[in-house]
Backbone as JSON Lines, residues from 0, in Angstrom:
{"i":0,"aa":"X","n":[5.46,-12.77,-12.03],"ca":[5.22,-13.03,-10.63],"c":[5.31,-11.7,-9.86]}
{"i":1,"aa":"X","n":[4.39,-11.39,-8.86],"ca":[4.59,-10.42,-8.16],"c":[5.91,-9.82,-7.27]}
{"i":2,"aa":"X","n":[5.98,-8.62,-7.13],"ca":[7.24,-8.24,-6.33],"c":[7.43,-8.7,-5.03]}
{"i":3,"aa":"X","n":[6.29,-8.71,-4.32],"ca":[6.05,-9.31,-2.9],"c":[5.76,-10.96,-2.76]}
{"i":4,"aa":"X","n":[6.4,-11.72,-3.68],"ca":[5.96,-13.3,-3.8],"c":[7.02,-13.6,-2.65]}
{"i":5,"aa":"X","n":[8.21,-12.99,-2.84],"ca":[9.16,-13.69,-1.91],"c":[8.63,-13.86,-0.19]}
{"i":6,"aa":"X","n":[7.75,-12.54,-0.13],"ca":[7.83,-12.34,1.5],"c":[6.23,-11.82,1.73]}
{"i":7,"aa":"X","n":[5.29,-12.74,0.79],"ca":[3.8,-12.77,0.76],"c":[3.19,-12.86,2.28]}
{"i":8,"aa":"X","n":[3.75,-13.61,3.29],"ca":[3.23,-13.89,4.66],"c":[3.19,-12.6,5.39]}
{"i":9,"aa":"X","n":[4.67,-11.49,5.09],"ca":[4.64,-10.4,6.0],"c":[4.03,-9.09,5.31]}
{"i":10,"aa":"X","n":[3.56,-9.76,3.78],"ca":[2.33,-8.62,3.47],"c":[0.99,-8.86,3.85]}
{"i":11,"aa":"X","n":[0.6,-9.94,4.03],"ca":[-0.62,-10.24,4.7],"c":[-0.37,-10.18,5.85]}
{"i":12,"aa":"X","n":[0.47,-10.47,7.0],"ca":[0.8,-9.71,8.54],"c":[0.45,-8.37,8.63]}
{"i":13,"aa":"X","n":[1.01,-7.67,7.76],"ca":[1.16,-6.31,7.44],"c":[-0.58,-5.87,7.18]}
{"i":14,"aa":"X","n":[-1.24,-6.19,5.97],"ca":[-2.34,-6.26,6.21],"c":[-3.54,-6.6,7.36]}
{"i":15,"aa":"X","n":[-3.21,-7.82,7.93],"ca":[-4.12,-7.6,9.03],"c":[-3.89,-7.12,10.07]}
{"i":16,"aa":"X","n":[-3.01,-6.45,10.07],"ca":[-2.75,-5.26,11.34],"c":[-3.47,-4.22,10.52]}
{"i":17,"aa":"X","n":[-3.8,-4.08,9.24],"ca":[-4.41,-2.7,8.97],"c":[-5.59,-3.0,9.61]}
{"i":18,"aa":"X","n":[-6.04,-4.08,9.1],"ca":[-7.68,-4.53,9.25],"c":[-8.22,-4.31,10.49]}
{"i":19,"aa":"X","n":[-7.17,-4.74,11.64],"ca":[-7.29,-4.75,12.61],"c":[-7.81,-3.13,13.49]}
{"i":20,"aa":"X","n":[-6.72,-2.54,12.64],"ca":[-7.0,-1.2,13.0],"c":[-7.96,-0.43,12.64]}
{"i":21,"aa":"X","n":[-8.67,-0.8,11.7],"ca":[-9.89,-0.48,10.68],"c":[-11.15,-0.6,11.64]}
{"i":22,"aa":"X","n":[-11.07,-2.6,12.45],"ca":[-11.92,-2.81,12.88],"c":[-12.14,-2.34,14.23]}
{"i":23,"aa":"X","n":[-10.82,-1.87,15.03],"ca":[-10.89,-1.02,15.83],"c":[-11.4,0.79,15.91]}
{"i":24,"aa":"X","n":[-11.68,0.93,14.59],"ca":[-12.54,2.25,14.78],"c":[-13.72,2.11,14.69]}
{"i":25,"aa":"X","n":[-13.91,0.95,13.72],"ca":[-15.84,0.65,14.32],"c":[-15.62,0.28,15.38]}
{"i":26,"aa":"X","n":[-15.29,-0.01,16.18],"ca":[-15.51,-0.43,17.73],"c":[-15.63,1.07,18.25]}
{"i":27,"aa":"X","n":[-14.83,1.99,18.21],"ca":[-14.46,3.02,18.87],"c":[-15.82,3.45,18.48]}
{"i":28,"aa":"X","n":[-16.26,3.49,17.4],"ca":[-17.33,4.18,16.99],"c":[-18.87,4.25,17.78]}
{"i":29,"aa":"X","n":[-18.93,2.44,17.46],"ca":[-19.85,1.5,18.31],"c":[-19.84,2.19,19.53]}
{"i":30,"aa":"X","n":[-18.86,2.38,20.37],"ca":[-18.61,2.53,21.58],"c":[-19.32,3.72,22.16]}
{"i":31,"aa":"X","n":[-18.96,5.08,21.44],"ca":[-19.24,6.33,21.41],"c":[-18.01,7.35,21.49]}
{"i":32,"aa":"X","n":[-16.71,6.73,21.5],"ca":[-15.65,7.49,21.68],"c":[-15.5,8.5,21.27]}
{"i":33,"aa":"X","n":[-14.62,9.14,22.08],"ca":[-14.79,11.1,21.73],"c":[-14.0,11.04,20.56]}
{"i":34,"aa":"X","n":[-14.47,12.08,19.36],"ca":[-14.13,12.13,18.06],"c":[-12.59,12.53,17.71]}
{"i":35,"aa":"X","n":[-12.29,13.1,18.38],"ca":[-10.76,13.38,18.62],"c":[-9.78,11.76,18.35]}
{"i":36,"aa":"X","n":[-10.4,11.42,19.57],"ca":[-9.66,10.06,19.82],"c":[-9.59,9.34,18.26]}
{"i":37,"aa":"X","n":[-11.14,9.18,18.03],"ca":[-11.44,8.15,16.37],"c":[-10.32,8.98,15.29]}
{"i":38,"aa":"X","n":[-10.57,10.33,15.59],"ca":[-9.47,11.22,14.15],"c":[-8.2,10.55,13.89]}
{"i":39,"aa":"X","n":[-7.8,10.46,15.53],"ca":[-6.1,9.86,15.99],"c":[-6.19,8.52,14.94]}
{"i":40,"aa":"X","n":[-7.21,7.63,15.46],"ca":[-6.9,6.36,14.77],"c":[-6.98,6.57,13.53]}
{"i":41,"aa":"X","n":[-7.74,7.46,12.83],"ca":[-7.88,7.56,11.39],"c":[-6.45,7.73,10.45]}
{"i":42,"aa":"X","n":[-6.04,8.72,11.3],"ca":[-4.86,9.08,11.22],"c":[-3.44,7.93,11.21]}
{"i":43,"aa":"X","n":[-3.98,7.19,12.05],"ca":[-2.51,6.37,12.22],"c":[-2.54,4.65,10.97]}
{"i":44,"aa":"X","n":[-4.61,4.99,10.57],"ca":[-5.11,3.7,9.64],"c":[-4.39,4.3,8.79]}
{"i":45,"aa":"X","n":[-4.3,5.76,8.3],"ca":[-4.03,6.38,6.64],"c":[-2.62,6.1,6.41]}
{"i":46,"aa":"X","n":[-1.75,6.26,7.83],"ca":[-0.4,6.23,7.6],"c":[0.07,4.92,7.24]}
{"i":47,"aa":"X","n":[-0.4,3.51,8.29],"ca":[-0.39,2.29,7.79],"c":[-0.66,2.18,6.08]}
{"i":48,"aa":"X","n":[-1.46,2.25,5.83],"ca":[-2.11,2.08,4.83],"c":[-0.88,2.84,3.55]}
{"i":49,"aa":"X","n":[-0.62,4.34,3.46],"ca":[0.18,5.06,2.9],"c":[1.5,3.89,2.75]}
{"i":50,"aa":"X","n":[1.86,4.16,4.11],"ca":[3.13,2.96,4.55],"c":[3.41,1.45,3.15]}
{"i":51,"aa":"X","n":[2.32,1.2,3.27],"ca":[2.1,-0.31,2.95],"c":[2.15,-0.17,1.24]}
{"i":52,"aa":"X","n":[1.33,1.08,0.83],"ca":[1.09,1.42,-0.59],"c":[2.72,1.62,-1.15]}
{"i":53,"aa":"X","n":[3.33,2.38,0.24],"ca":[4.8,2.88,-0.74],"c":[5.56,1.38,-0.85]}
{"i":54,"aa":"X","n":[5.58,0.39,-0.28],"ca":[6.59,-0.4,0.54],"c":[5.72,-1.72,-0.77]}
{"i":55,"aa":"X","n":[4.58,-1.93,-1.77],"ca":[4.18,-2.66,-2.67],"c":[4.83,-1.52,-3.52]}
{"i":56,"aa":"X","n":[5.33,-0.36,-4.08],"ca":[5.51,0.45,-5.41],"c":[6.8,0.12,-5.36]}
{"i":57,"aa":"X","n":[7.11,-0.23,-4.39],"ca":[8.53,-0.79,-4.01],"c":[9.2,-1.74,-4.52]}
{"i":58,"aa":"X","n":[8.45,-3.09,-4.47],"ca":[8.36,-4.08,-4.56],"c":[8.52,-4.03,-6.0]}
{"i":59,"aa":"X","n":[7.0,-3.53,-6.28],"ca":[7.05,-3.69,-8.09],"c":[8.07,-2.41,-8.94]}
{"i":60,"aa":"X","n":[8.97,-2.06,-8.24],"ca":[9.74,-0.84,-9.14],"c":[11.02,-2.12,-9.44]}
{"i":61,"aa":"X","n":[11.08,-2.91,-7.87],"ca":[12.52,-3.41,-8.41],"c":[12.17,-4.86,-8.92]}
{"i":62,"aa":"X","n":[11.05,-5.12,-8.9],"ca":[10.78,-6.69,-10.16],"c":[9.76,-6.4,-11.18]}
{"i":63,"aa":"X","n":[8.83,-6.09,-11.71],"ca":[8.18,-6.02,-12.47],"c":[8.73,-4.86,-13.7]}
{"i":64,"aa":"X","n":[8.85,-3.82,-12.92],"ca":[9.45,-2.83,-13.71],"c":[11.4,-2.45,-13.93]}
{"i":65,"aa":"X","n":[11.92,-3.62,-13.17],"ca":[13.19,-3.99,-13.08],"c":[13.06,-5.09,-14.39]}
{"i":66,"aa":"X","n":[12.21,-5.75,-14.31],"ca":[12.55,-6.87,-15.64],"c":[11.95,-6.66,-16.96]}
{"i":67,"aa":"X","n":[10.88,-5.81,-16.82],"ca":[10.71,-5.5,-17.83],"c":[11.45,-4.33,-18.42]}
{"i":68,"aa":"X","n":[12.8,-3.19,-18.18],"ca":[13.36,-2.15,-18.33],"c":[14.9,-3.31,-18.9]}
{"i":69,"aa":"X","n":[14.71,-4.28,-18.37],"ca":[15.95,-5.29,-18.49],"c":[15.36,-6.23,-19.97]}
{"i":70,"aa":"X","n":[14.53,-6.44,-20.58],"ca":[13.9,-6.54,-21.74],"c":[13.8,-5.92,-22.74]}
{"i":71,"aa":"X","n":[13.43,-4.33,-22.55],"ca":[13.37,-3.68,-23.19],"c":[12.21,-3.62,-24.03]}
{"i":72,"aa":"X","n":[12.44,-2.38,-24.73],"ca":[11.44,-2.47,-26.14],"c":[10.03,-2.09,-25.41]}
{"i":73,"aa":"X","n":[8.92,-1.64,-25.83],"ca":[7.44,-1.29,-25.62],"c":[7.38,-1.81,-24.46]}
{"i":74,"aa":"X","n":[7.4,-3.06,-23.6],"ca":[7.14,-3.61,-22.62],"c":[7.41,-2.49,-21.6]}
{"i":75,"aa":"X","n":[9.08,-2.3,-21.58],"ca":[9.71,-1.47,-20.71],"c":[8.86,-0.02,-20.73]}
{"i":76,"aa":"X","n":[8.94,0.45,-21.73],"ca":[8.12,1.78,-21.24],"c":[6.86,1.55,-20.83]}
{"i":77,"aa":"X","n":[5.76,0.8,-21.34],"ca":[4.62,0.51,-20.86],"c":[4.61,0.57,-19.38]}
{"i":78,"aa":"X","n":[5.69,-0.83,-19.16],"ca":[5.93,-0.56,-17.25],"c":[6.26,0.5,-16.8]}
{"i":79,"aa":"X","n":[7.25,1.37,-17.42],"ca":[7.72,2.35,-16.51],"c":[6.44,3.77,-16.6]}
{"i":80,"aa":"X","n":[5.23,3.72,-17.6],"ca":[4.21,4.38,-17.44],"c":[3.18,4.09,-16.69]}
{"i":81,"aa":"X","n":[2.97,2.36,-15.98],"ca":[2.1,2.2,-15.29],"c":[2.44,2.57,-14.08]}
{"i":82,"aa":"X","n":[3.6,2.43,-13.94],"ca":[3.96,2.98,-12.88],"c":[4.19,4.37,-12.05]}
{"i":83,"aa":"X","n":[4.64,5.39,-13.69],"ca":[4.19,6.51,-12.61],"c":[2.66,6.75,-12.71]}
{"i":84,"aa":"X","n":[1.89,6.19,-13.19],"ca":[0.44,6.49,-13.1],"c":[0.18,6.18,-11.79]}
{"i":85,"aa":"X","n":[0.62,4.74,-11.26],"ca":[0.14,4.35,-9.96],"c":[0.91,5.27,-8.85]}
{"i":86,"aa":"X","n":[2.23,6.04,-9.18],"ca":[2.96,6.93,-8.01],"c":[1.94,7.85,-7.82]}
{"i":87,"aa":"X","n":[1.67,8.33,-9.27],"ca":[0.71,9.82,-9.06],"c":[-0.5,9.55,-8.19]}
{"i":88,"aa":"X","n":[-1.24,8.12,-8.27],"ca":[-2.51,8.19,-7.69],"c":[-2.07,8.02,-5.6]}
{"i":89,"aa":"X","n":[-1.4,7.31,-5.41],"ca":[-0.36,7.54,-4.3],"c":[-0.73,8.65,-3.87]}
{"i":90,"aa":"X","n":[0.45,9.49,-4.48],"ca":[0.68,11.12,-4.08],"c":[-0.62,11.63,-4.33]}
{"i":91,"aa":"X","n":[-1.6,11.17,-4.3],"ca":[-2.98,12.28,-4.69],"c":[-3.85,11.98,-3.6]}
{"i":92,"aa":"X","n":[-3.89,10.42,-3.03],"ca":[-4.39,10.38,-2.22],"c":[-4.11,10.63,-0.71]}
């Protein structure tokens, strides 16, 4: 089961405030807004977004890769390699 099953409603909250903000730069866009302004929002979509990515690695460090390290054996390392694969792509983007 996923890390975020317990509190699934305030990751989709969480999500459509991204969306929201997403759909507010095509508007800005639509609009003609000075490019400065659109950068700002870009800026504050990436951080949401960043935000949200760390706060799911989160999630799955302390259940997925919490129960499988509590198992042991191939499983456990498997998890604890998918996982820094997914930190690294994180930190890259």
């Amino acid at each position: 089961m996923p890390g975020y099953t317990s509190h699934k409603d305030d990751v989709l909250k969480r999500l459509r405030r991204i969306e929201g903000q997403v759909r507010g730069l095509q508007r800005m866009v639509e609009e003609g807004t000075y490019c400065i302004d659109v950068l700002t929002q870009i800026s504050a979509a990436t951080k949401a977004l960043q935000s949200f990515g760390l706060t799911m690695m989160e999630d799955h460090l302390h259940s997925c890769v919490a129960d499988a390290i509590a198992e042991g054996g191939d499983q456990a390392r498997g998890k604890v390699e998918e996982a820094s694969r997914a930190i690294a792509r994180l930190v890259r983007s």
